[in-house]
N, C-alpha and C positions, 0 to 999 in steps of 0.2 A: 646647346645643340640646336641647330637649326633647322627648319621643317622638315627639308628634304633628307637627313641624315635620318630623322624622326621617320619616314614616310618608311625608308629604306631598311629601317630594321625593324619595323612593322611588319615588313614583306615576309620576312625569313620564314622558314617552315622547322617545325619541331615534329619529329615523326613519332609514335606510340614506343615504340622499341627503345627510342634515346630515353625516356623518363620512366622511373623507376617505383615510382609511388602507384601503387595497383587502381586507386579510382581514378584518379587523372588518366593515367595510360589507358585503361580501359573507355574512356570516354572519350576518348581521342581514336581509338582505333572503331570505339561505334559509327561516331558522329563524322570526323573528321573525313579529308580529300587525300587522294589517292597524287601524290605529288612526290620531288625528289626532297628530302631533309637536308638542310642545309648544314647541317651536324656531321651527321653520318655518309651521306652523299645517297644515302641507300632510296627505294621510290616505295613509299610504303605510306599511308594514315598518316596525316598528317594536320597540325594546326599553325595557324601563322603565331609568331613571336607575342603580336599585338592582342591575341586570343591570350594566349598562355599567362602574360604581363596582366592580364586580367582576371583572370584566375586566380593568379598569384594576390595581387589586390586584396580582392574578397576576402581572400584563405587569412592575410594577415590582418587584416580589419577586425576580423572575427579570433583567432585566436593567438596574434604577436603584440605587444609592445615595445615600442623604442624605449632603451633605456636612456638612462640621464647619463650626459658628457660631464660632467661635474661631480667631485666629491661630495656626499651630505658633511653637515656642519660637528656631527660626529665623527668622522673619517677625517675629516681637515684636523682636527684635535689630535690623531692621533699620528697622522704623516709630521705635523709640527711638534709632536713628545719626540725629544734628543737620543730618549732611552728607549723609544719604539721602533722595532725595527719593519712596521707596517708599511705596504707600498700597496697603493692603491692601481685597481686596475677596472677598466672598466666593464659592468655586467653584459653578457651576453654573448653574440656572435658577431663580425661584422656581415651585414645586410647580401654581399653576393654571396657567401657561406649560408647565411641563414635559409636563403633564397635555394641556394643547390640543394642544402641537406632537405629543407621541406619537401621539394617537388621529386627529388632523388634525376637529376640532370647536369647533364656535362656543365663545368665550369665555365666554357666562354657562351651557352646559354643562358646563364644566370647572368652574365654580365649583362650581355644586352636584354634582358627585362629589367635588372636594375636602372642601365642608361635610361632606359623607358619610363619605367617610371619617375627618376628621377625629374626628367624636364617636365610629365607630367604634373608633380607638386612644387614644382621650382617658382619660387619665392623672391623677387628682388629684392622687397623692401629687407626681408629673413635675407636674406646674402648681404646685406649691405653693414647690417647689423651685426655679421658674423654668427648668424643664429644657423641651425640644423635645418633640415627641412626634410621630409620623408621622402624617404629612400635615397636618399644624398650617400655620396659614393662612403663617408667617414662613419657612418649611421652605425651603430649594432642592436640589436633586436634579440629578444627571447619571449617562451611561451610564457604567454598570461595563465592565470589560472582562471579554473572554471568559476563563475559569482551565479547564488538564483535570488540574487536581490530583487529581483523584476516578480518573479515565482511567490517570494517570501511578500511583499507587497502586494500583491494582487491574493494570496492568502488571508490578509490583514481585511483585506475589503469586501471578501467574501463573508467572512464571519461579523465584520460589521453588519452589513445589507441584510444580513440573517436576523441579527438583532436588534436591528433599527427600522430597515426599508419593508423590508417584501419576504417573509417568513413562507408563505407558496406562491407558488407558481412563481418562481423566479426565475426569468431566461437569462438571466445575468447568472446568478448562481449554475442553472445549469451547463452554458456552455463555460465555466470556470471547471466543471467537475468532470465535462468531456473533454477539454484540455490535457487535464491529469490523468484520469485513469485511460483514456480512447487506445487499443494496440497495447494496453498492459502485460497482455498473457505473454508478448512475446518477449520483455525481458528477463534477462536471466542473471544471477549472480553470479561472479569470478570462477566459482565452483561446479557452475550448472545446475545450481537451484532453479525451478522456474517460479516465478513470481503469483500466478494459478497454479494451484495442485490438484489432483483428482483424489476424489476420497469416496471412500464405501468399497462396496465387497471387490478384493482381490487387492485393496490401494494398504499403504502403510497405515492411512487414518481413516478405519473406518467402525470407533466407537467413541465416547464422547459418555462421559457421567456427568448427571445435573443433582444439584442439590436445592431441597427445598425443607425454609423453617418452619416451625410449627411452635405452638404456645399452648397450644390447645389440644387434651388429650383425645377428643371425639375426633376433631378433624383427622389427627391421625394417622389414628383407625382408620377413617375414610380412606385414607388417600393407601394405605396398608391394603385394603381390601382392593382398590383400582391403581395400580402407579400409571398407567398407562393413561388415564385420564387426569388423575391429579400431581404428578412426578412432571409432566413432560410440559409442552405448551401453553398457558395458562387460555382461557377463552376472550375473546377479545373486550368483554363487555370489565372483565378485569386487570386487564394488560398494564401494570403500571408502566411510566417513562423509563425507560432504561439510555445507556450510552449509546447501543444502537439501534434504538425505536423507540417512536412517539407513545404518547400514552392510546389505548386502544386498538394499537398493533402490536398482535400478538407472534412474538417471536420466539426459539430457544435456542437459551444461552448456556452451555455446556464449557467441561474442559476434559484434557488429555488424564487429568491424577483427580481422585476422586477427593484428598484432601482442601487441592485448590476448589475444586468444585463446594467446600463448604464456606472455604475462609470468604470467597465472593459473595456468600448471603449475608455473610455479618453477622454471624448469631448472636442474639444476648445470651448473658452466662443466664443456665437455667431451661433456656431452651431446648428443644430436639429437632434434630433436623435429621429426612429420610434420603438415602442417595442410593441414586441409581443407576445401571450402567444401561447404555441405549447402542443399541447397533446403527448403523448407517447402513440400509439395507439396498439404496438405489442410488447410481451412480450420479455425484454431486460435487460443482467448482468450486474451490472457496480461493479467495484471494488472501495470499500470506503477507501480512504485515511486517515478519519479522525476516523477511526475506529480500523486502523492500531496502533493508536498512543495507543493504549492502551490493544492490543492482549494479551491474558499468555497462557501460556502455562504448562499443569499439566502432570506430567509422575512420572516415577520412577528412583533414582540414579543408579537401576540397569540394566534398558534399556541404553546399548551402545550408542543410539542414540539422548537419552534425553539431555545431552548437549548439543549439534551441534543442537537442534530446541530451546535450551532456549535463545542460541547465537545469533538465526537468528531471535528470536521475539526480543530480547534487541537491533539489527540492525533495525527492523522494523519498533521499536515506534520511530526513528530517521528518517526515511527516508520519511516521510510525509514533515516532516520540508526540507528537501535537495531538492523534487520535488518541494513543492511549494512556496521558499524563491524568494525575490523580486530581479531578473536581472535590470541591467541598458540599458537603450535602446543600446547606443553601444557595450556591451558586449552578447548581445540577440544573434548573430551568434555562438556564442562558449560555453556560457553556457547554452542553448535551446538545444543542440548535444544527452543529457544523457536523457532529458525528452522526448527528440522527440523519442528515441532509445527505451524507455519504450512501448511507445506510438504504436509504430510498432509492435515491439515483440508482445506486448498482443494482439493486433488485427490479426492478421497472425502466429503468431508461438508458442504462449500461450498451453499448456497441457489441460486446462481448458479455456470454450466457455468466452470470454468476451468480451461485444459489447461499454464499455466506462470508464470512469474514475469522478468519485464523488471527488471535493479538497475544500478545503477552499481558501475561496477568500484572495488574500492579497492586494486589494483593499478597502475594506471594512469588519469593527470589526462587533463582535457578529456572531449570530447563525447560518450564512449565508453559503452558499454554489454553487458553479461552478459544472459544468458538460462538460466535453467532449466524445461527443460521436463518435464513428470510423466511416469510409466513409464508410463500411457495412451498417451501422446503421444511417445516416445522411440525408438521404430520405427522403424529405417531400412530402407528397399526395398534387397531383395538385387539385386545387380548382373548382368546378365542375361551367360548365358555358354554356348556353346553345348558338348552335352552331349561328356564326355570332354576337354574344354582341360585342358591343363594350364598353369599360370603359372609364372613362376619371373621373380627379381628380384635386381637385383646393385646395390651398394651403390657400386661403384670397380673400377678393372683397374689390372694392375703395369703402370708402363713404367719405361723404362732408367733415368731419373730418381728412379723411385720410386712410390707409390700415389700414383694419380690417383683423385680421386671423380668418383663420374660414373654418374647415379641412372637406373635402367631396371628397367620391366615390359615382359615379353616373352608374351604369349599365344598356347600353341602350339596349334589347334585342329585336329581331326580333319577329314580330308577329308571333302566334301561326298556324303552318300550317294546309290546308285544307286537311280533311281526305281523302288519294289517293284511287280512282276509285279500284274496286278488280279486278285484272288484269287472265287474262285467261289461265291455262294455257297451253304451249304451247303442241303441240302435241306426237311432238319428245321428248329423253330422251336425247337430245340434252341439253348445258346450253345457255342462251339466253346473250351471247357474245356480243352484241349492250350495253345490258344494264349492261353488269359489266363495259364494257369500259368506259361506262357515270360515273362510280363511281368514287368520289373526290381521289385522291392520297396522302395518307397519310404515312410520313415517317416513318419504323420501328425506337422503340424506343431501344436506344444500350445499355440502363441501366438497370444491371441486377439485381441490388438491390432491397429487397422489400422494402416497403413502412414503413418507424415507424414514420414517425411525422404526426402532420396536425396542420395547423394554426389555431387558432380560430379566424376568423377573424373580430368579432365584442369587439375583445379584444386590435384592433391597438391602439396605443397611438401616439401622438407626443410632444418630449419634448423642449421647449426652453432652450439651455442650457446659462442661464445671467450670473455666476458665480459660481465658484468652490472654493471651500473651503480644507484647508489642517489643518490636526493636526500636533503636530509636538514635538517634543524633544528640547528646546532652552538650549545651553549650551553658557556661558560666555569663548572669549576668553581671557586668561591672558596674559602679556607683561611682560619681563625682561630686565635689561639692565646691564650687566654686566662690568666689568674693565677689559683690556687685562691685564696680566702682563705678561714681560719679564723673559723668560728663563734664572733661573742661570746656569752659568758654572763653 
């Protein structure tokens, strides 16, 4: 085709109304010129041919393939079996079909962005050779599929840099993590899951039981007499490393079934462990992992950006599994690096407000679910007590038989005082300094966190843990024994 033929269907106009596909039409009748359509004949939004051809371009750069003219070397095996009755055909559409059905436009428009493109990629040396060339009138084309090979790979070098380079302050790590999570809240799964849930009072999730072991009968007692201090967020000076936080950040880790909530401590047999159920008393984001696994995402092959979010949800129903696959205790310092890094980012440097993280347990199967909540959000309200009680807590009593258990909080509180004399007052606008001084001295408290939990605390349990139990995969191993033999020479 020669310039001028090129020049001339260049010119053509495509109005919003002839094209059928809602982003494109709609972006034509924003953007586009108020001209006659050389389609319809109608004067309405329009784009020139050579616009359109360009678009189209993009569209299948990003998500078409040219298939192969040629049978694979398996297919030719079977057109040549005598007793096959195999006829091969080639994959796809042909290229002005592919072209129509994309953009949803009249037929003799797809020709000419075909012809267009065609002389655009036209190929001598490929012609001479008898070879294809893109968008050649013979072409066929069908959708590729989504790959986050790029996503998956740039994952790989996150968690390296973690374990190799730059453990903080990494602005590599971080904009890797604004990448990923940045605009998360707003997708949603096939179902209308949202991806952020709202939890606490009035939401479907708003209580959470945490379990804590013990070995030691004093401790306890202790923690019997306070769960609200020794049940719930540990103090940061004790915070061991968890999945998600570092050691010294203190966070709690909760779930939906108070069982999973023990199997996640680990107990040794022999041990006891107290559980408790905690309200979610102020309203709190938590990002669902398990909701991830299944985001889509809807656009159009003509929005430039609609690939790059199809890549990053096909990354996303994967990365549920990478956060919460099962470490080995010795390995817990170096692969705990990526989770705990997650863990930070959201809480501190997130786009979007988020106070914890919803997982699936990988301690226990079915419908079950973890929760970690950020040290914002891990505040549990102190248990109200009036002033001078004192608690005290027993674990078992001896009878003639022997130690009985037999679990009790007993709080002893001070009689109720006499109503104070109405005191006169003084003359001066003086303040009466005798009597602030007589007032008890009570430490400012330096936590500035509000308050989102509270124990319920007629919900303690104590469990004996007698035995554990494992599921397990048994595979048989095999033995061989083979004969050396001797090297000829």
């Amino acid at each position: 085709m020669d310039q001028g033929a090129v020049d001339e269907l260049k010119a053509k106009k495509l109005c919003h109304a002839c094209v059928g596909e809602a982003y494109l039409s709609g972006e034509i009748a924003r953007e586009g010129k108020r001209v006659k359509c050389s389609y319809c004949g109608k004067t309405r939004r329009c784009y020139s041919i050579g616009d359109v051809a360009e678009r189209v371009q993009v569209a299948f750069e990003q998500h078409y393939v040219r298939t192969s003219d040629q049978p694979t070397s398996w297919q030719y095996r079977l057109m040549s079996d005598s007793e096959s009755s195999y006829d091969w055909s080639r994959d796809g559409e042909p290229v002005t079909d592919a072209i129509a059905n994309a953009a949803e436009i009249p037929q003799e428009a797809a020709e000419d962005i075909q012809q267009l493109l065609e002389a655009e990629h036209d190929d001598f040396d490929s012609a001479a050779m008898g070879e294809e060339s893109e968008f050649s009138g013979d072409t066929y084309y069908e959708e590729k599929g989504t790959s986050d090979r790029v996503w998956q790979e740039e994952w790989r070098n996150f968690e390296n840099s973690l374990k190799t380079e730059a453990r903080f302050f990494s602005r590599t790590a971080a904009r890797h993590l604004a990448s990923i999570f940045d605009g998360i809240d707003d997708l949603r799964t096939s179902s209308g899951q949202p991806s952020v849930l709202d939890a606490g009072p009035g939401t479907d999730f708003h209580a959470v039981y945490r379990a804590r072991v013990f070995q030691s009968r004093d401790k306890l007692e202790e923690a019997l007499c306070r769960p609200d201090t020794h049940l719930g967020s540990p103090p940061a000076s004790v915070a061991a490393a968890g999945r998600m936080n570092a050691r010294g950040i203190s966070v709690f880790y909760g779930s939906n079934d108070p069982k999973v909530a023990i199997a996640e401590v680990r107990p040794p047999v022999g041990s006891q462990v107290a559980v408790a159920r905690f309200e979610i008393i102020k309203p709190l984001r938590l990002l669902d992992l398990t909701a991830l696994t299944a985001v889509t995402v809807t656009g159009s092959i003509f929005d430039p950006d609609h690939a790059g979010r199809m890549e990053r949800a096909m990354f996303l129903r994967t990365l549920t599994e990478r956060i919460t696959k099962p470490v080995m205790p010795d390995d817990e310092h170096f692969e705990y690096l990526a989770t705990q890094a997650i863990a930070d980012f959201l809480a501190t440097e997130s786009s979007i407000p988020i106070d914890g993280i919803i997982f699936p347990s990988v301690q226990a199967a079915g419908d079950v679910l973890n929760v970690v909540l950020f040290h914002k959000a891990a505040r549990v309200e102190a248990v109200t007590l009036p002033k001078g009680t004192e608690i005290r807590a027993r674990t078992g009593h001896m009878e003639e038989e022997g130690w009985e258990d037999d679990y009790e909080v007993v709080e002893e509180v001070p009689p109720a005082p006499e109503e104070p004399a109405a005191e006169t007052k003084p003359k001066s606008g003086w303040p009466n300094f005798a009597a602030l001084a007589a007032l008890p001295w009570e430490p400012h408290d330096p936590d500035w966190r509000d308050v989102s939990l509270r124990v319920v605390i007629d919900t303690v349990t104590v469990h004996q843990v007698r035995r554990v139990e494992f599921e397990t995969d048994e595979f048989i191993v095999t033995r061989r024994r083979w004969k050396k033999h001797e090297p000829d020479f």
